[in-house]
PDB file of the backbone (N, CA, C, O) and the ligand in Angstrom, with CONECT records:
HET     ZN  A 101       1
ATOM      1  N   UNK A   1     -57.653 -46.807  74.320  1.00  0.00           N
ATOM      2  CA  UNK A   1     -57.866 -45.853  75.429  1.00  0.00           C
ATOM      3  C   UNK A   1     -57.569 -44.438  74.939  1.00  0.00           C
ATOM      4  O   UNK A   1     -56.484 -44.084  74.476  1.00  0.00           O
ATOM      5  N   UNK A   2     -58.678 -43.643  75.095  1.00  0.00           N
ATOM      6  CA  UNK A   2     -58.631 -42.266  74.740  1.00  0.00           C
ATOM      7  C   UNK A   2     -56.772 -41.153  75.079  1.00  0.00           C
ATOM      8  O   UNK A   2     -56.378 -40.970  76.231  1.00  0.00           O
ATOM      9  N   UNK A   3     -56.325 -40.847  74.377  1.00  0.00           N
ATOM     10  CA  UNK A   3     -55.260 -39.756  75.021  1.00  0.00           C
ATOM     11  C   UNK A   3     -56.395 -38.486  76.262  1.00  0.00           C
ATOM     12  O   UNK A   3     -57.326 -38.023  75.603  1.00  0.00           O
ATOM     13  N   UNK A   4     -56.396 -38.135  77.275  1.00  0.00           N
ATOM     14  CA  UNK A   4     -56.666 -37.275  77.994  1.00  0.00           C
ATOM     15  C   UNK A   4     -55.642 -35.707  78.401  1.00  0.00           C
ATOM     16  O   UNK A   4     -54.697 -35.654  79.188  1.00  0.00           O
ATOM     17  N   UNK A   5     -56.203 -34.609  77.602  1.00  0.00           N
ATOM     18  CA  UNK A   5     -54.951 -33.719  78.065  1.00  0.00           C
ATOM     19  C   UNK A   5     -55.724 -32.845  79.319  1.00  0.00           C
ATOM     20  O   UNK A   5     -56.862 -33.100  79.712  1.00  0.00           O
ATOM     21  N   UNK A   6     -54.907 -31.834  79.821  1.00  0.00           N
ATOM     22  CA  UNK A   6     -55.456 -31.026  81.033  1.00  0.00           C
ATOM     23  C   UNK A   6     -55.783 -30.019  80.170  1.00  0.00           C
ATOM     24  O   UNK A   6     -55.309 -30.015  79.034  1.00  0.00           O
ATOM     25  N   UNK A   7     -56.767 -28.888  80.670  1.00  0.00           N
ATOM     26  CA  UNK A   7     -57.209 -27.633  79.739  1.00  0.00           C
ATOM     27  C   UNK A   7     -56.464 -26.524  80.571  1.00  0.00           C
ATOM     28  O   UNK A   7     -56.846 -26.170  81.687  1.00  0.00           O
ATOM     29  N   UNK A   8     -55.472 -26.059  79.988  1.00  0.00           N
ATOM     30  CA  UNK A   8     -54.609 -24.789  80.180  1.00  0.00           C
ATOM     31  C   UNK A   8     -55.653 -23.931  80.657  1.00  0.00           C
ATOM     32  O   UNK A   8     -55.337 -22.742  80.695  1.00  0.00           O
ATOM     33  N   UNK A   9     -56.586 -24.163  80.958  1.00  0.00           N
ATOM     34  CA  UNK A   9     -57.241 -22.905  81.894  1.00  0.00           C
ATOM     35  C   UNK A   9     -57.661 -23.393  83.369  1.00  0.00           C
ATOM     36  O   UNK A   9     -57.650 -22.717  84.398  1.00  0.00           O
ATOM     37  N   UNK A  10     -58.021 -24.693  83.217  1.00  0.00           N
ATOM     38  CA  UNK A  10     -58.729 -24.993  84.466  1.00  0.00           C
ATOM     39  C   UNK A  10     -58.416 -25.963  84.920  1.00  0.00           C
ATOM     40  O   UNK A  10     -58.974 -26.406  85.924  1.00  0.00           O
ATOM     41  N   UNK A  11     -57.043 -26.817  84.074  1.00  0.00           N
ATOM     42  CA  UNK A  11     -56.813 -27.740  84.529  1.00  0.00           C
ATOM     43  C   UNK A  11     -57.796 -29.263  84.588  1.00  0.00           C
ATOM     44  O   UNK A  11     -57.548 -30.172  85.380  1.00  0.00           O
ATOM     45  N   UNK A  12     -58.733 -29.288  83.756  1.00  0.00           N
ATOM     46  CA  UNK A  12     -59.935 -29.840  84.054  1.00  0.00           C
ATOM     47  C   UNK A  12     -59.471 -31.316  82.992  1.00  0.00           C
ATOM     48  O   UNK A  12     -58.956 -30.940  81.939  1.00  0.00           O
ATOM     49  N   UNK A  13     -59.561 -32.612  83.101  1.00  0.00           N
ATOM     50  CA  UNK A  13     -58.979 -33.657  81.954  1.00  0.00           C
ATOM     51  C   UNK A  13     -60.009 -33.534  80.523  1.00  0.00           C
ATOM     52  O   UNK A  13     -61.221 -33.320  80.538  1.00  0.00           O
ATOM     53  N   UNK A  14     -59.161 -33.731  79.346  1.00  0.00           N
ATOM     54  CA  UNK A  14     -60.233 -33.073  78.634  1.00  0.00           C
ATOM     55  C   UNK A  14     -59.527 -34.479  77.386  1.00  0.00           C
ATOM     56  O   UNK A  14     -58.398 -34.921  77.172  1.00  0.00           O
ATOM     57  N   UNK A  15     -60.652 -34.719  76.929  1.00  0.00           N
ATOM     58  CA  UNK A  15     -60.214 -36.347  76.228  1.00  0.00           C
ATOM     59  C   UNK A  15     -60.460 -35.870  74.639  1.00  0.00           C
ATOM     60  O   UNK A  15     -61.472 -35.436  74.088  1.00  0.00           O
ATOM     61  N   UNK A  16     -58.856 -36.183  74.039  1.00  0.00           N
ATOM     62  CA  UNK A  16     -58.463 -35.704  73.217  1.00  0.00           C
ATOM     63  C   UNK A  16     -59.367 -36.186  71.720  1.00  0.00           C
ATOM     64  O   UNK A  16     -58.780 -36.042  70.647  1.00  0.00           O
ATOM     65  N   UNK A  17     -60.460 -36.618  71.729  1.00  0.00           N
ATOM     66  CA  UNK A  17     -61.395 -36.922  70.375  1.00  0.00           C
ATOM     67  C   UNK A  17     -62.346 -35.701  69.725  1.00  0.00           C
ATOM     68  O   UNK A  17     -62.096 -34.498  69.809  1.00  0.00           O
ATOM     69  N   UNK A  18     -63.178 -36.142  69.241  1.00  0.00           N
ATOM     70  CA  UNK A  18     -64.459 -35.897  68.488  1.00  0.00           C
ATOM     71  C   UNK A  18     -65.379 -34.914  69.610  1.00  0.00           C
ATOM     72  O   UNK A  18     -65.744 -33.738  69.601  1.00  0.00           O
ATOM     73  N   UNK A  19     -65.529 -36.021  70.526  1.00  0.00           N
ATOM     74  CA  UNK A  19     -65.958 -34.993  71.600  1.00  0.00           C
ATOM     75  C   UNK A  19     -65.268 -33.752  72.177  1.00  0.00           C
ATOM     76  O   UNK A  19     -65.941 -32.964  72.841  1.00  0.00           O
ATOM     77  N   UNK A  20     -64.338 -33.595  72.025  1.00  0.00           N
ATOM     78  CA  UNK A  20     -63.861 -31.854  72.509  1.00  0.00           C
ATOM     79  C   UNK A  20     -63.667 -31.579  71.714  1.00  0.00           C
ATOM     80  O   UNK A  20     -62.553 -31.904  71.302  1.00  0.00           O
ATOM     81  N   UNK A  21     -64.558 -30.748  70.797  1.00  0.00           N
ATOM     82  CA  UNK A  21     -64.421 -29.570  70.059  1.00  0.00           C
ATOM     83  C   UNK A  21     -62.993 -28.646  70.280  1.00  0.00           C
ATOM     84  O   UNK A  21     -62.210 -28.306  69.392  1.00  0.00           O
ATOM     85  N   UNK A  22     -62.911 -28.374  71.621  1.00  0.00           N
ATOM     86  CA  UNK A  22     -62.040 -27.370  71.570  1.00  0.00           C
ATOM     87  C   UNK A  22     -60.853 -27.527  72.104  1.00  0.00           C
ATOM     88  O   UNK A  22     -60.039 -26.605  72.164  1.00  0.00           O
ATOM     89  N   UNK A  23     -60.636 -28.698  72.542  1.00  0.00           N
ATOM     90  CA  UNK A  23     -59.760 -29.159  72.500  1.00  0.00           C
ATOM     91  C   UNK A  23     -58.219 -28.518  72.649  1.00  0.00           C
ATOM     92  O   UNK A  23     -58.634 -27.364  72.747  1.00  0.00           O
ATOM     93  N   UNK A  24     -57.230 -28.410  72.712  1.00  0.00           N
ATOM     94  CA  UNK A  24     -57.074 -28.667  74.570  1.00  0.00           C
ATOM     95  C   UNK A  24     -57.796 -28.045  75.467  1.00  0.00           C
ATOM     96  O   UNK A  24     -57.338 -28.147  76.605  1.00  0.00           O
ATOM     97  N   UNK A  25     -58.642 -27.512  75.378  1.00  0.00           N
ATOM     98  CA  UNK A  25     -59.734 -26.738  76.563  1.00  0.00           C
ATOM     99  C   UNK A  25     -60.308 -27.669  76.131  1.00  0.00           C
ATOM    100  O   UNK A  25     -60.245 -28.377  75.126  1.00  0.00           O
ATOM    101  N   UNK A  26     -61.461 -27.532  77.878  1.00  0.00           N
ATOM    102  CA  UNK A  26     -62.469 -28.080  77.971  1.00  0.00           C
ATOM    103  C   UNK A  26     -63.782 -27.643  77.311  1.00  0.00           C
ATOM    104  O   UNK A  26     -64.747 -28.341  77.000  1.00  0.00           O
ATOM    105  N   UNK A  27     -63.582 -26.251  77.161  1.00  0.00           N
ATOM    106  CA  UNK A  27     -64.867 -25.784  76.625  1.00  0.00           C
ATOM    107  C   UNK A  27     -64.811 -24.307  76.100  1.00  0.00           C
ATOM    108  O   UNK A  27     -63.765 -23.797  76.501  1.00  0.00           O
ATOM    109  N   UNK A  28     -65.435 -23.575  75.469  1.00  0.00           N
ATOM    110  CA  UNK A  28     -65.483 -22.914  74.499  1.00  0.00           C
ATOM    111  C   UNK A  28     -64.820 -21.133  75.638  1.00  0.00           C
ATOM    112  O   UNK A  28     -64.099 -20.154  75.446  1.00  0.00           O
ATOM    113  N   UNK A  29     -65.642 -21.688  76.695  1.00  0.00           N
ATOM    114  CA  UNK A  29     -65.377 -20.369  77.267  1.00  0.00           C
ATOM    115  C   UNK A  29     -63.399 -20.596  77.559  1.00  0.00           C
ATOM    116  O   UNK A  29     -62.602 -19.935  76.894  1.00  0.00           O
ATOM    117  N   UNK A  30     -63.032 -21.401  78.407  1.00  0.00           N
ATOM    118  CA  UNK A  30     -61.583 -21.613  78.582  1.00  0.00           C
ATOM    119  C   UNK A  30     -60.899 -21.343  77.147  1.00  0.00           C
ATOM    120  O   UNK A  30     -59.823 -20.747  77.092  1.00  0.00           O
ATOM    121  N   UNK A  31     -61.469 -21.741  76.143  1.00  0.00           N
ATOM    122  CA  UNK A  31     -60.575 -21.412  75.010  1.00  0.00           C
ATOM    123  C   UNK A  31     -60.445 -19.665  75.048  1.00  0.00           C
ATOM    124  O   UNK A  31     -59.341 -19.124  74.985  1.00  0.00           O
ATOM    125  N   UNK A  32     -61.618 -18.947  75.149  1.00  0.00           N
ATOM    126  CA  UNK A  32     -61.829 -17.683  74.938  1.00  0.00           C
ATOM    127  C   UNK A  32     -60.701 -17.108  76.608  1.00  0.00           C
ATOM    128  O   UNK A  32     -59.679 -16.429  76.512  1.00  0.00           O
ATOM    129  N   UNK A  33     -60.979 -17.351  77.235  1.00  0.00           N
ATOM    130  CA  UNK A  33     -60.188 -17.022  78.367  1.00  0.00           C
ATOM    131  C   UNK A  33     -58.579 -16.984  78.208  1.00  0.00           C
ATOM    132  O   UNK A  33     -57.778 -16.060  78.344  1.00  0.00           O
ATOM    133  N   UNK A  34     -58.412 -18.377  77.859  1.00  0.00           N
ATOM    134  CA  UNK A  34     -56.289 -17.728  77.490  1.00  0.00           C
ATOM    135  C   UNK A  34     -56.534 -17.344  76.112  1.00  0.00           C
ATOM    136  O   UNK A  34     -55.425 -17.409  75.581  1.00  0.00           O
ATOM    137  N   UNK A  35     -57.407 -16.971  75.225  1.00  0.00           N
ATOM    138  CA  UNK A  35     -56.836 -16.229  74.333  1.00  0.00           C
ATOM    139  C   UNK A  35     -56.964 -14.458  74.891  1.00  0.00           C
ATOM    140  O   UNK A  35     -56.496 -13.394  74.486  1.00  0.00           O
ATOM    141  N   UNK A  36     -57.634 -14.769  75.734  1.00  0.00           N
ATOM    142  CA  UNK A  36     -57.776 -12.922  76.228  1.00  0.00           C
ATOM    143  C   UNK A  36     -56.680 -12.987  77.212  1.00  0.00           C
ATOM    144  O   UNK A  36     -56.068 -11.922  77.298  1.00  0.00           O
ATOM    145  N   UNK A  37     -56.332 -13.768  77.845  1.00  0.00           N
ATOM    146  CA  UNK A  37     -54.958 -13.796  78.548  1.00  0.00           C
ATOM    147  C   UNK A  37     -53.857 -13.110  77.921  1.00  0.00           C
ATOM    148  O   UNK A  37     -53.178 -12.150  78.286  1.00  0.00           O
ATOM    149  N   UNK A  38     -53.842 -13.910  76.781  1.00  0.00           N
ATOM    150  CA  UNK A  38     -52.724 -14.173  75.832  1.00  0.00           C
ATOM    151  C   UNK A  38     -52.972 -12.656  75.191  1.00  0.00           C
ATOM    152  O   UNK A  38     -52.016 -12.128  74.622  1.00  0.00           O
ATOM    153  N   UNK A  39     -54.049 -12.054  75.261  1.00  0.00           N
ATOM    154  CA  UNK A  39     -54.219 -10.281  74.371  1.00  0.00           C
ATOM    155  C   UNK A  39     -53.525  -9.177  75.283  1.00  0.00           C
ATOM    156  O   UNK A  39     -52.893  -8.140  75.081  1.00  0.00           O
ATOM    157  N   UNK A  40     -54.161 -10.262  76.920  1.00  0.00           N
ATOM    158  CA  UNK A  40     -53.361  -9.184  77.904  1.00  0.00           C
ATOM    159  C   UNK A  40     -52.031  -8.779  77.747  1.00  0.00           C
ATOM    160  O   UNK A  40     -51.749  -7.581  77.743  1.00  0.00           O
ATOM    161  N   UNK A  41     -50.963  -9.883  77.584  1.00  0.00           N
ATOM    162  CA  UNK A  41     -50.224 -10.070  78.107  1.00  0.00           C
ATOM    163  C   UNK A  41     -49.044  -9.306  76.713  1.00  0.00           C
ATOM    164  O   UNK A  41     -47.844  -9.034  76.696  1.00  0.00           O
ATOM    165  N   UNK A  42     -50.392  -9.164  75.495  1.00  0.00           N
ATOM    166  CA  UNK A  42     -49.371  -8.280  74.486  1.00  0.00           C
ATOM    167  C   UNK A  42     -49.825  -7.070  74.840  1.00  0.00           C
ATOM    168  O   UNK A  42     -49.140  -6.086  74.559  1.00  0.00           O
ATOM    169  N   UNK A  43     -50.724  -6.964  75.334  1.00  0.00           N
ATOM    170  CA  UNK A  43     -51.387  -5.329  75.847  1.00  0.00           C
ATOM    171  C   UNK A  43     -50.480  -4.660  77.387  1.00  0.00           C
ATOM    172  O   UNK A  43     -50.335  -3.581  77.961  1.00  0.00           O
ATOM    173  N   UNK A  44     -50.017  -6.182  77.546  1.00  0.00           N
ATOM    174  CA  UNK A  44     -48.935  -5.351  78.930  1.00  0.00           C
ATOM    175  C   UNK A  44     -47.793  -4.440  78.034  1.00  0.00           C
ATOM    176  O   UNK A  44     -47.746  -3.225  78.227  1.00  0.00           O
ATOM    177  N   UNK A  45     -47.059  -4.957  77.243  1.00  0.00           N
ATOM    178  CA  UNK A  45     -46.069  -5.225  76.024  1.00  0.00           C
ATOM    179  C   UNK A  45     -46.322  -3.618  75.553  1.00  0.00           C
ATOM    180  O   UNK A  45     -45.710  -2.616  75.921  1.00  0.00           O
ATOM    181  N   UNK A  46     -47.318  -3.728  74.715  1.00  0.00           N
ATOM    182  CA  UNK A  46     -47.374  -2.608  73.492  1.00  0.00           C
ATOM    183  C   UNK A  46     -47.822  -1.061  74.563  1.00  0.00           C
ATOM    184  O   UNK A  46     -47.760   0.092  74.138  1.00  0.00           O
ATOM    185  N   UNK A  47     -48.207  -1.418  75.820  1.00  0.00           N
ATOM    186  CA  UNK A  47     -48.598  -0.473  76.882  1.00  0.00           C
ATOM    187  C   UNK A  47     -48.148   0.030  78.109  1.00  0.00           C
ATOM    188  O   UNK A  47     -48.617   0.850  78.899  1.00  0.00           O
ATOM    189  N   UNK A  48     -46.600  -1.002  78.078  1.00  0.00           N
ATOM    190  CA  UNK A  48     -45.694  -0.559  79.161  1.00  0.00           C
ATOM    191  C   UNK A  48     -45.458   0.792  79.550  1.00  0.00           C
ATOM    192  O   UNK A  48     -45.129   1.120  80.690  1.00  0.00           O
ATOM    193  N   UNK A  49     -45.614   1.510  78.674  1.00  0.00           N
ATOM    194  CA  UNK A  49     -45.139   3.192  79.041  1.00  0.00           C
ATOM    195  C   UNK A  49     -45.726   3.733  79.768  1.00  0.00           C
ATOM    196  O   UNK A  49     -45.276   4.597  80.520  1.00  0.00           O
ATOM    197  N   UNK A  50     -47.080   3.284  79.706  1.00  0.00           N
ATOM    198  CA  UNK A  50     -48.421   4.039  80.979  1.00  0.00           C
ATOM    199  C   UNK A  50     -48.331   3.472  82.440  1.00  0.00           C
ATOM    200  O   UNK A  50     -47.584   2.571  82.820  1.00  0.00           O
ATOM    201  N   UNK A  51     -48.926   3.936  82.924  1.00  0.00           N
ATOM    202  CA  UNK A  51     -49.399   3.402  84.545  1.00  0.00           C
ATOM    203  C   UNK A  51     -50.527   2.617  84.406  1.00  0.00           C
ATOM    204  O   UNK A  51     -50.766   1.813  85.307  1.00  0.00           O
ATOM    205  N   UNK A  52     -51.339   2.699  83.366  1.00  0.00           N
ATOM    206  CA  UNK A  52     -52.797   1.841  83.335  1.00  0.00           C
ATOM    207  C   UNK A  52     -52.491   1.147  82.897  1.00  0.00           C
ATOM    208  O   UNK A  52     -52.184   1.400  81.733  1.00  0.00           O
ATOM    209  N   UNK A  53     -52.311  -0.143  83.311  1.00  0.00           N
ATOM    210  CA  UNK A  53     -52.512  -1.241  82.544  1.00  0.00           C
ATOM    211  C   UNK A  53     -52.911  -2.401  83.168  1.00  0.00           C
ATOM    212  O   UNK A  53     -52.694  -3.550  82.785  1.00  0.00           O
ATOM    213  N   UNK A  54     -53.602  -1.982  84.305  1.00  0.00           N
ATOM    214  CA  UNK A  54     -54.438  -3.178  85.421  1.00  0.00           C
ATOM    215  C   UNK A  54     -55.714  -3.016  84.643  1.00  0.00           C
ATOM    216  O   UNK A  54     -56.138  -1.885  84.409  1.00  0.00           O
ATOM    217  N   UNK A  55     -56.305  -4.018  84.258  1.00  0.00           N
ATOM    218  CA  UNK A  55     -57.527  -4.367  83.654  1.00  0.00           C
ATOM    219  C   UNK A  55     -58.468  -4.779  84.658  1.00  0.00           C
ATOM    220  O   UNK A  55     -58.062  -5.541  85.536  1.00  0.00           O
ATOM    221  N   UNK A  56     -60.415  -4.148  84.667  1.00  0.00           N
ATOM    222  CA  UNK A  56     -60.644  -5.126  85.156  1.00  0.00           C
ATOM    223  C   UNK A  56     -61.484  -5.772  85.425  1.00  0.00           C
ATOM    224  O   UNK A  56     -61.550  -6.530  84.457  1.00  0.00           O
ATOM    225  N   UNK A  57     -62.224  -6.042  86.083  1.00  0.00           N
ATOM    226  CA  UNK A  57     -63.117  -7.960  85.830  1.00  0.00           C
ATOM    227  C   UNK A  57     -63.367  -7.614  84.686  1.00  0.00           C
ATOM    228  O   UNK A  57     -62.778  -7.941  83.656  1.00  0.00           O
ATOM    229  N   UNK A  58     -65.004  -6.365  84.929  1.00  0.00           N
ATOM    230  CA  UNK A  58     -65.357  -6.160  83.605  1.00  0.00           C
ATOM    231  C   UNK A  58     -64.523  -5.570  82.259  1.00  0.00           C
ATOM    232  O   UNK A  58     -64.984  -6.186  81.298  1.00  0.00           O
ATOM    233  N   UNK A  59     -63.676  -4.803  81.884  1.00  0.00           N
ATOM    234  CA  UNK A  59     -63.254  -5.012  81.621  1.00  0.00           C
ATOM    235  C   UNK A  59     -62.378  -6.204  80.505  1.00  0.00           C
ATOM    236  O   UNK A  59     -62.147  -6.271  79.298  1.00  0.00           O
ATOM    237  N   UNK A  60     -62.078  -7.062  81.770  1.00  0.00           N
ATOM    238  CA  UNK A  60     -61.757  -8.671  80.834  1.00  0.00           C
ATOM    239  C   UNK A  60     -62.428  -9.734  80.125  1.00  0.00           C
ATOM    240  O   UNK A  60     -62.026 -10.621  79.373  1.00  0.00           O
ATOM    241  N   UNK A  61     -64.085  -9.247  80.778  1.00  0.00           N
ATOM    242  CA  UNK A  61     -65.573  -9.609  80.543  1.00  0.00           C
ATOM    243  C   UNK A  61     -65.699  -8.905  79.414  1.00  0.00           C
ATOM    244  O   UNK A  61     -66.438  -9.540  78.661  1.00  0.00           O
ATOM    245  N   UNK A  62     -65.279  -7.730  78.840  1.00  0.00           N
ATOM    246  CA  UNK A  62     -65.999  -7.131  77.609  1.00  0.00           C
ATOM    247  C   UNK A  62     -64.873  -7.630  76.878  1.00  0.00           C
ATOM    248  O   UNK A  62     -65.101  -7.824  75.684  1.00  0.00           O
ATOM    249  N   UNK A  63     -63.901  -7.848  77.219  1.00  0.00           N
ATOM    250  CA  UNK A  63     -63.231  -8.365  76.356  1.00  0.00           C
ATOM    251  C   UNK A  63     -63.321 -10.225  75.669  1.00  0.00           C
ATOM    252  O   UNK A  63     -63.394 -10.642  74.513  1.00  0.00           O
ATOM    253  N   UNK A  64     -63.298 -10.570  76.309  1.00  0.00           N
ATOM    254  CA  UNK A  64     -64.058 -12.044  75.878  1.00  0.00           C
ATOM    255  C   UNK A  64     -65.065 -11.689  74.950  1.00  0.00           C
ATOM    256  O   UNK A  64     -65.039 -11.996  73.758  1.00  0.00           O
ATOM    257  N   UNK A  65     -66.518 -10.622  75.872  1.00  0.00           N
ATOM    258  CA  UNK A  65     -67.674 -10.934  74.866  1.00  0.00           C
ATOM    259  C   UNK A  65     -67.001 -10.512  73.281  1.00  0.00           C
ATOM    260  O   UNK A  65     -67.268 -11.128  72.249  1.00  0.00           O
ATOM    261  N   UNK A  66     -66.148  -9.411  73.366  1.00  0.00           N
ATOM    262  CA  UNK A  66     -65.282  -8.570  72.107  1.00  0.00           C
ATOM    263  C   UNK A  66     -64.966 -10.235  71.036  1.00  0.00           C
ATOM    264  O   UNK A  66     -65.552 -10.397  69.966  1.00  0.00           O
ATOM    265  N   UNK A  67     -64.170 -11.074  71.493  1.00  0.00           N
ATOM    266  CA  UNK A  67     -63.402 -12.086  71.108  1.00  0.00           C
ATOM    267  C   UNK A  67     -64.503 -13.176  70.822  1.00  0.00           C
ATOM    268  O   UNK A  67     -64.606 -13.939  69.862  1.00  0.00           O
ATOM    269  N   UNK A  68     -65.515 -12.982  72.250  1.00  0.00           N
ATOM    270  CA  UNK A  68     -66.924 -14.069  71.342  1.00  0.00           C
ATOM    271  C   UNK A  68     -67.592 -13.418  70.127  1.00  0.00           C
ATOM    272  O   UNK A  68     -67.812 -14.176  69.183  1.00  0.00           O
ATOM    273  N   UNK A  69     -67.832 -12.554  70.041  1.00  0.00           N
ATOM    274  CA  UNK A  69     -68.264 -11.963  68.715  1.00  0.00           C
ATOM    275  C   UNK A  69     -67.672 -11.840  67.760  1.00  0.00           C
ATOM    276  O   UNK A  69     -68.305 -11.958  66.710  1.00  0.00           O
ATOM    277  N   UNK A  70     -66.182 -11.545  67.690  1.00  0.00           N
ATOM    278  CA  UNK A  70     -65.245 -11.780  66.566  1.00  0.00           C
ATOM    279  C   UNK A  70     -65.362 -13.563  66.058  1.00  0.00           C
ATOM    280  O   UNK A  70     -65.314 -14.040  64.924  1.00  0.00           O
ATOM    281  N   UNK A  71     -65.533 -14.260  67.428  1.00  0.00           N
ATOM    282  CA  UNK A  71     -65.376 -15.535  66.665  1.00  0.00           C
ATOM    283  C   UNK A  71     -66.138 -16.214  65.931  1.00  0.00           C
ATOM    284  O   UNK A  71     -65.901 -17.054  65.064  1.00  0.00           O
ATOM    285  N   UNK A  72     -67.895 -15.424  66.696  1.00  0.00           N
ATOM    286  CA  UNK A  72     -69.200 -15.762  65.482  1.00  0.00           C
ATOM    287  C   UNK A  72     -68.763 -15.276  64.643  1.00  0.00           C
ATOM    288  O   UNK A  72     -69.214 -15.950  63.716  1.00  0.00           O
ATOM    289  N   UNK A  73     -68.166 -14.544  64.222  1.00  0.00           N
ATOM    290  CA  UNK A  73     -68.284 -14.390  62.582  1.00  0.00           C
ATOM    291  C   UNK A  73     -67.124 -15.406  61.655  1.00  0.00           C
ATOM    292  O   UNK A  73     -67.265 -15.901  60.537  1.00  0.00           O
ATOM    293  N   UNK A  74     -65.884 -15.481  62.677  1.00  0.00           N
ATOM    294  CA  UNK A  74     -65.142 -16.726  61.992  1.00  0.00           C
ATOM    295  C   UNK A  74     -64.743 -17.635  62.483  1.00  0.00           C
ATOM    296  O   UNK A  74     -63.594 -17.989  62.745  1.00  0.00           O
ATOM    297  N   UNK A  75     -66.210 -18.314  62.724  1.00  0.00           N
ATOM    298  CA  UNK A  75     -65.490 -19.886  64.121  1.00  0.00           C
ATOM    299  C   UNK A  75     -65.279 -20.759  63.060  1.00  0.00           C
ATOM    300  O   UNK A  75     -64.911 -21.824  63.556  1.00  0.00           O
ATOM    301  N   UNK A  76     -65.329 -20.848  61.807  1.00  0.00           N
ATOM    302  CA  UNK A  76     -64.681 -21.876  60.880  1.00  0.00           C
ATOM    303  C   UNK A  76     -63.102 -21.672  60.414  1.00  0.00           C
ATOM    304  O   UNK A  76     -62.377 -22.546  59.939  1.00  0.00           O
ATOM    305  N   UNK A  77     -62.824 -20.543  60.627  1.00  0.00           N
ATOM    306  CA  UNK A  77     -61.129 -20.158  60.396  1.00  0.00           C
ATOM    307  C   UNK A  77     -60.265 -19.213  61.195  1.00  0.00           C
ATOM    308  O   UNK A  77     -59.247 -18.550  60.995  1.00  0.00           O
ATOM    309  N   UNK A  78     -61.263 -19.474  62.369  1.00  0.00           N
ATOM    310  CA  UNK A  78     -60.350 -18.662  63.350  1.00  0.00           C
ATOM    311  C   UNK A  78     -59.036 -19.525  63.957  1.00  0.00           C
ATOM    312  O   UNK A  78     -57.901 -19.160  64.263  1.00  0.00           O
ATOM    313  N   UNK A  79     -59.515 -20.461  63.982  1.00  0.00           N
ATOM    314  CA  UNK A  79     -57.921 -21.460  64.780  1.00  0.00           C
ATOM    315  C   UNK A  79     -57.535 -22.181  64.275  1.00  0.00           C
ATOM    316  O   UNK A  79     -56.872 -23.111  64.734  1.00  0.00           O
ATOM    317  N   UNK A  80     -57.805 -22.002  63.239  1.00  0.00           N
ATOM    318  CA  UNK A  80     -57.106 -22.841  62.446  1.00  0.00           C
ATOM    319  C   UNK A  80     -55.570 -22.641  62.044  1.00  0.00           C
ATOM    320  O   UNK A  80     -55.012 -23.460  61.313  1.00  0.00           O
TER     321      UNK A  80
HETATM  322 ZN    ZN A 101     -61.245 -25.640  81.157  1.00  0.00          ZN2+
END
């Protein structure tokens, strides 16, 4: 019987083989999502001193596409 984990983004059961690529996410976008979380949350950090630091939709949208394009160029050694 397969191990099944939840995907830290959506909560969605995501079965720990061959078939999920991306594993613990369900899918490529959730992976990209807490890693832009995870950029926010050093961008709160390194940006505390300002008043701006509400991001937004778009914004968090250019940022993904930013992080999907970094990863075409290294989806063989990016997470590794
Ligand atoms: Zn998900």
């Amino acid at each position: 019987m397969p191990t099944v984990v939840k995907c830290p983004t959506c909560q969605a059961g995501v079965t720990w083989s061959e078939q999920s690529p991306n594993r613990p996410f369900c899918s490529k976008r959730c992976q990209l999502i807490d890693l832009g979380e995870w950029s926010f949350e050093n961008n709160k950090i390194s940006t505390a001193v300002t008043s701006d630091t509400q991001m937004s939709v778009q914004d968090q949208q250019e940022m993904i596409e930013d992080i999907e394009a970094m990863l075409a160029k290294n989806d063989e050694s990016f997470f590794n």
